[in-house]
C-alpha positions as CSV (number, residue, x, y, z in Angstrom):
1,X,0.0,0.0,0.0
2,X,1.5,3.3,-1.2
3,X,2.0,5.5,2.4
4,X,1.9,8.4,0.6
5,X,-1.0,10.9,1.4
6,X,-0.5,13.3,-2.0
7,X,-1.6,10.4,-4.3
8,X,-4.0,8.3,-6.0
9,X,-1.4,5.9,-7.8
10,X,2.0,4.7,-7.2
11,X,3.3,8.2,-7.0
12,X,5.1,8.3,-3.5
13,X,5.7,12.4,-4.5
14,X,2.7,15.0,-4.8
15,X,2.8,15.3,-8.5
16,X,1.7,18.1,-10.5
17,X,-1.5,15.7,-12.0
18,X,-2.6,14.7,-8.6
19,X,-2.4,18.6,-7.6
20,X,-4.0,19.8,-10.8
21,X,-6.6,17.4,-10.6
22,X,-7.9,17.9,-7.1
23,X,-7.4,21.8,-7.3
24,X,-9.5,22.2,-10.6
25,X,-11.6,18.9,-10.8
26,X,-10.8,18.7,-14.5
27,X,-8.2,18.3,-17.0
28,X,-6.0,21.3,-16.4
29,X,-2.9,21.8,-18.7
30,X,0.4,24.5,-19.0
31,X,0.3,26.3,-22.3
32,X,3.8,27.7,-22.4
33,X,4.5,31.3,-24.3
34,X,6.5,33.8,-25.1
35,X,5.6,36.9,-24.0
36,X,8.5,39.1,-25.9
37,X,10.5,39.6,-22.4
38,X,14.2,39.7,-22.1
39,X,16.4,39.9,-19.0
40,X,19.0,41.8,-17.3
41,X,21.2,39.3,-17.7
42,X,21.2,39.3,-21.2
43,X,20.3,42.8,-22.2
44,X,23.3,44.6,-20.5
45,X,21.8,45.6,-17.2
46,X,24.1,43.0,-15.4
47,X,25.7,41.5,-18.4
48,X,25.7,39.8,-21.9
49,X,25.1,36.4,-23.1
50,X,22.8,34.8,-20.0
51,X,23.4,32.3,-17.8
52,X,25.5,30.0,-19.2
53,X,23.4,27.4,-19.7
54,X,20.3,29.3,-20.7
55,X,19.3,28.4,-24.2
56,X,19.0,30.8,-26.7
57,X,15.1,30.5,-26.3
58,X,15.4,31.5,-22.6
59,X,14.1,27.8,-21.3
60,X,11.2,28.4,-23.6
61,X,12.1,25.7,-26.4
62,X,8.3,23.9,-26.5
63,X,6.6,27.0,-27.4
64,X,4.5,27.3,-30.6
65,X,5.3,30.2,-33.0
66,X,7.3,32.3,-30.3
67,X,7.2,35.2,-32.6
68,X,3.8,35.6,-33.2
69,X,1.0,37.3,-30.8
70,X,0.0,35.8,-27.7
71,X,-3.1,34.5,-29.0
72,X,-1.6,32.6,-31.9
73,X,0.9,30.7,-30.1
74,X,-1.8,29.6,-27.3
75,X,-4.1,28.5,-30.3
76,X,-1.0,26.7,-31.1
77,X,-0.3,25.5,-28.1
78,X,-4.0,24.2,-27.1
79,X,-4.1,22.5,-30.3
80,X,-1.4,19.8,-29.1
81,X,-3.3,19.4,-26.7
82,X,-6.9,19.0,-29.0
83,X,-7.2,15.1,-27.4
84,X,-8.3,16.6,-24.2
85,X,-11.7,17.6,-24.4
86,X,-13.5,20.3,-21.9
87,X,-9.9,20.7,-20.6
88,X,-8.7,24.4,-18.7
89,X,-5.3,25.9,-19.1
90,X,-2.6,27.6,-17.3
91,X,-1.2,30.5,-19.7
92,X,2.6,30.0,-18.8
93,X,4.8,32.7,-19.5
94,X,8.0,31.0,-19.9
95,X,10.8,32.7,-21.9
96,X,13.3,34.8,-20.2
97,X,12.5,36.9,-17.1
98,X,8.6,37.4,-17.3
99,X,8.3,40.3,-14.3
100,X,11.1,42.3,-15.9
101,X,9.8,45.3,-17.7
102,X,7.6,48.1,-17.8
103,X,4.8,47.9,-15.1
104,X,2.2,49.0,-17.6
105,X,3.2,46.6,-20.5
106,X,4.0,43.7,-17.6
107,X,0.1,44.3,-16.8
108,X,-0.8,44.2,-20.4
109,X,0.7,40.9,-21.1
110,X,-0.8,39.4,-17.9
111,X,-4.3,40.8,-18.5
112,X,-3.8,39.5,-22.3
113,X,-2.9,35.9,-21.0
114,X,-5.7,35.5,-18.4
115,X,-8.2,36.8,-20.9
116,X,-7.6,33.6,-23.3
117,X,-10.0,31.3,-23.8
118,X,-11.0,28.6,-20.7
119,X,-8.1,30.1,-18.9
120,X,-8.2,29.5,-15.2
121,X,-4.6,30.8,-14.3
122,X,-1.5,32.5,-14.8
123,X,1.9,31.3,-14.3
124,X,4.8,33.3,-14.5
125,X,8.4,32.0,-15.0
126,X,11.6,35.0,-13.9
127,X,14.7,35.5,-12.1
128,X,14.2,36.5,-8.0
129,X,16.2,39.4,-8.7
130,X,13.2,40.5,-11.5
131,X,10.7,40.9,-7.9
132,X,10.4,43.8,-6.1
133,X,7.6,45.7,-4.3
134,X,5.9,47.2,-7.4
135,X,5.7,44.6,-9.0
136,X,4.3,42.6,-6.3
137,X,1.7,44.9,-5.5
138,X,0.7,44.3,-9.1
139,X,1.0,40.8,-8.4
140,X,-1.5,40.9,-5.5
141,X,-4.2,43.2,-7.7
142,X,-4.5,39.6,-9.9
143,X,-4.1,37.2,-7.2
144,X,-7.4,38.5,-5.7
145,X,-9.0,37.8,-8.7
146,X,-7.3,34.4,-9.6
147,X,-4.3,31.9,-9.8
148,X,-1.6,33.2,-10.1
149,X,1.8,31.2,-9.4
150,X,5.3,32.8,-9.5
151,X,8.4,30.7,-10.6
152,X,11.8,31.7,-9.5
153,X,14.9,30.0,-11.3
154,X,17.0,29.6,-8.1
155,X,18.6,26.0,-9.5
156,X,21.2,26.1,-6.3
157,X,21.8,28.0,-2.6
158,X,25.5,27.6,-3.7
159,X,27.0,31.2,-4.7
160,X,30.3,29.8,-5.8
161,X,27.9,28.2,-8.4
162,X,26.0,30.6,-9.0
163,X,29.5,33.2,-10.5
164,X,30.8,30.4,-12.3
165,X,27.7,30.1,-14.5
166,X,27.4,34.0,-15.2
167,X,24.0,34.2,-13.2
168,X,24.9,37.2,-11.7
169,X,22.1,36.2,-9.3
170,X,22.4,35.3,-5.6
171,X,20.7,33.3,-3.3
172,X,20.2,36.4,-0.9
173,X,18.5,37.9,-4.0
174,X,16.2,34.2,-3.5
175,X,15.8,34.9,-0.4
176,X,14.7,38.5,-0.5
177,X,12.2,37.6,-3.2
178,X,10.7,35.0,-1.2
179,X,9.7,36.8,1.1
180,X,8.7,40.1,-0.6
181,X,6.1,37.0,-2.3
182,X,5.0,35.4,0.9
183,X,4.1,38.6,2.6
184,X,1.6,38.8,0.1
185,X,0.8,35.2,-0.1
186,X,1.2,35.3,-3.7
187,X,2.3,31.4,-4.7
188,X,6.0,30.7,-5.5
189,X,7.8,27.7,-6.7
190,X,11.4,27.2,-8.0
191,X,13.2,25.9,-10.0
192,X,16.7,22.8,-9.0
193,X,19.3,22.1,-11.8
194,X,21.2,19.0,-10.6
195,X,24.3,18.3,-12.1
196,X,25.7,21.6,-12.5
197,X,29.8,22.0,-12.8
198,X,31.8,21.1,-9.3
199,X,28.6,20.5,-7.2
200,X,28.8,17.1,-5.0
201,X,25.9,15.3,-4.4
202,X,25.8,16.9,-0.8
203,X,25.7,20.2,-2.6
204,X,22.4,19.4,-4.8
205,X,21.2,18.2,-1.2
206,X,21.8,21.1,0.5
207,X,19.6,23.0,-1.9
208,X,16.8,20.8,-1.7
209,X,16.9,20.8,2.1
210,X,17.1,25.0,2.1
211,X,13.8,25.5,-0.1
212,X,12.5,22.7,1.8
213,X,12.9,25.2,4.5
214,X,11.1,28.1,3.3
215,X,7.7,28.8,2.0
216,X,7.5,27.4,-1.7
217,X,4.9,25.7,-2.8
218,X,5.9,23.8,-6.0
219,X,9.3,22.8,-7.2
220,X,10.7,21.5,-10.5
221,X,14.0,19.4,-10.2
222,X,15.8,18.0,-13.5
223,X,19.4,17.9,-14.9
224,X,21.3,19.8,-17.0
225,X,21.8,18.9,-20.0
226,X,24.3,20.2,-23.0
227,X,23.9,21.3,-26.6
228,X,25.5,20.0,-29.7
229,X,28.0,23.3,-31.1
230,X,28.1,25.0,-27.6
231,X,31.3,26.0,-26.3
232,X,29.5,25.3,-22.9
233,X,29.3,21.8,-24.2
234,X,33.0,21.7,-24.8
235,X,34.4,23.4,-20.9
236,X,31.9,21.2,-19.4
237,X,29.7,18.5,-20.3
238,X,32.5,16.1,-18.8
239,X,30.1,16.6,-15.7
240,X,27.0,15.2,-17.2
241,X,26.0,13.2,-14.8
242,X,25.0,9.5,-15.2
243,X,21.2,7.8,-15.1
244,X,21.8,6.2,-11.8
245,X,23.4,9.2,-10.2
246,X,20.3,11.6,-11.3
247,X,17.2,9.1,-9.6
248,X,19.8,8.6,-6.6
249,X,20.2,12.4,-6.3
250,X,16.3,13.0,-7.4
251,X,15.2,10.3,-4.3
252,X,17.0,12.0,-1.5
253,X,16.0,15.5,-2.7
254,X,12.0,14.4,-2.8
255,X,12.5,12.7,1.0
256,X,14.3,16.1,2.1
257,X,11.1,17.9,1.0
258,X,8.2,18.1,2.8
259,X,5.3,16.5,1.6
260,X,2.7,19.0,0.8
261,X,5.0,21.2,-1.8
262,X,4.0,19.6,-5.4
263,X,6.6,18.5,-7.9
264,X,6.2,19.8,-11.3
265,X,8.8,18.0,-13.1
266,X,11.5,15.6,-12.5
267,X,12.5,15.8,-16.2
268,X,13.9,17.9,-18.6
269,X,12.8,19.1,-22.1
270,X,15.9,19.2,-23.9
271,X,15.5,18.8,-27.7
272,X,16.5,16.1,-28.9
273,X,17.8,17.0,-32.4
274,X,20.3,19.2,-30.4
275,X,21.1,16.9,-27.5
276,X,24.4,16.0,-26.7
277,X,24.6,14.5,-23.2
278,X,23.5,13.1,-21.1
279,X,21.7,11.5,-23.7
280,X,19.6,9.7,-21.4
281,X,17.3,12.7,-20.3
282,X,15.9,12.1,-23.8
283,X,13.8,8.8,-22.4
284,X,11.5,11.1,-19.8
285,X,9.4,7.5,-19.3
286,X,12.0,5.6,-18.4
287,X,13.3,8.2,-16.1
288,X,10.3,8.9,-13.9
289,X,9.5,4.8,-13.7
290,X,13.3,4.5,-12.1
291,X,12.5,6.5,-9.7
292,X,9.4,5.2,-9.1
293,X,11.1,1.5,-8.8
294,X,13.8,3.6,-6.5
295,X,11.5,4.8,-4.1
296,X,9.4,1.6,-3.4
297,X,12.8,-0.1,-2.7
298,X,13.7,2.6,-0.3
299,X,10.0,1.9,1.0
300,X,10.9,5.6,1.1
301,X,8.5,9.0,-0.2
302,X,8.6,12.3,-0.3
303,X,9.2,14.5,3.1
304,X,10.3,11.3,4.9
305,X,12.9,13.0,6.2
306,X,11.7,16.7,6.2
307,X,12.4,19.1,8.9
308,X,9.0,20.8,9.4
């Protein structure tokens, strides 16, 4: 019998479907978009280039027609999903930094999104250093009115990590973002990128432990993963790590976190035409069933070793 409480199959971790399904009471799905941002780390404001291992789509790879409007690429994007009958949707804004402009065009974009069609929420993916009080405030005017869920690309606590990578980001700059959010009870989850160069497995830990700390309410854990043609690639992807070592790392972060904050992925989307390594990130199925298998024979689930 699966001890879990979050679930209503073999899941022993609160997965986005089992949170989706008992929030809404229907099919709900993510329709990612590009909403024409950019971000301070690319534009000059704090440097040139990105993070290093920010794609040139800024994360937002699976979105239809990025140049067009906002209402083509949703048609777009609900299309794919045309199986799913009477279904709701998330409007995701994915690319780049999406709090990081102009408050009057930020609250364009945002009205434009939640006006789609059968749209029951907004989520918004940026950097922690993109929040501040204006922007929550505007934040707070939608949250009164409906979902609205913040996602902040922490991927580690570690700082020495962070300046290798170019983020030009720090966890205090997490940290004061966090709670700038939870004073106004406006949702936040994060983002983990295990695997990153130099980080032990105590390191990735660590992070997962931290968040598990504070008040998030999602997270979204995968690997990272390097591009054919990428000078990134060439300095680094020695430090892929292996299958085995991912749903090892994966297990202990999910029993470090406590129970009630819902996973949103465990996988990556990297495409596939352009994947280099670790080529195994390609086969999402066989990813998530081996740590399904890991955690039964742990007889082990998520938050089983949470500090609450």
């Amino acid at each position: 019998m699966n001890p879990f409480p979050y679930s209503d199959d073999n899941k022993r971790y609160h997965s986005y479907s089992y949170y989706l399904k008992h929030k809404y009471g229907c099919k709900v799905a993510r329709v990612p978009l590009n909403g024409g941002f950019t971000c301070p780390n690319r534009d000059g404001t704090l440097s040139f280039g990105g993070c290093l291992f920010c794609s040139e789509d800024g994360s937002g790879e699976q979105i239809e027609f990025p140049e067009k409007s906002l209402e083509i690429q949703f048609n777009a994007g609900i299309e794919k999903l045309s199986k799913w009958k009477d279904a709701k949707y998330l409007a995701y804004l994915q690319s780049f930094s999406g709090t990081y402009g102009d408050i009057n065009r930020l609250k364009t974009i945002y009205s434009k999104c939640l006006n789609l069609p059968n749209v029951c929420g907004l989520v918004i993916a940026t950097r922690a250093d993109c929040i501040n009080s204006e922007i929550c405030d505007l934040l707070y005017e939608y949250v009164q009115k409906t979902d609205i869920t913040i996602e902040l690309g922490l991927q580690t606590i570690h700082d020495k990590t962070n300046k290798l990578m170019n983020r030009c980001e720090y966890f205090s700059d997490f940290e004061k973002a966090i709670n700038l959010l939870n004073s106004l009870n406006i949702p936040v989850w994060t983002h983990l990128l295990n695997g990153l160069p130099y980080e032990t497995h105590d390191m990735m830990l660590e992070s997962a432990k931290v968040i598990g700390q504070m008040k998030i309410s999602g997270v979204k854990i995968h690997t990272l993963y390097f591009l054919k043609n990428t000078s990134f690639a060439e300095k680094y992807q020695h430090f892929a790590l292996s299958r085995d070592e991912y749903i090892n790392i994966v297990c202990n972060q999910l029993e470090v976190l406590p129970n009630n904050v819902v996973v949103g992925r465990l996988t990556g989307d990297a495409p596939r035409d352009k994947l280099l390594a670790p080529l195994w990130t390609a086969r999402k199925r066989e990813v998530l069933n081996a740590i399904d298998k890991e955690l039964l024979r742990r007889d082990s689930f998520q938050g089983k070793f949470a500090k609450l």
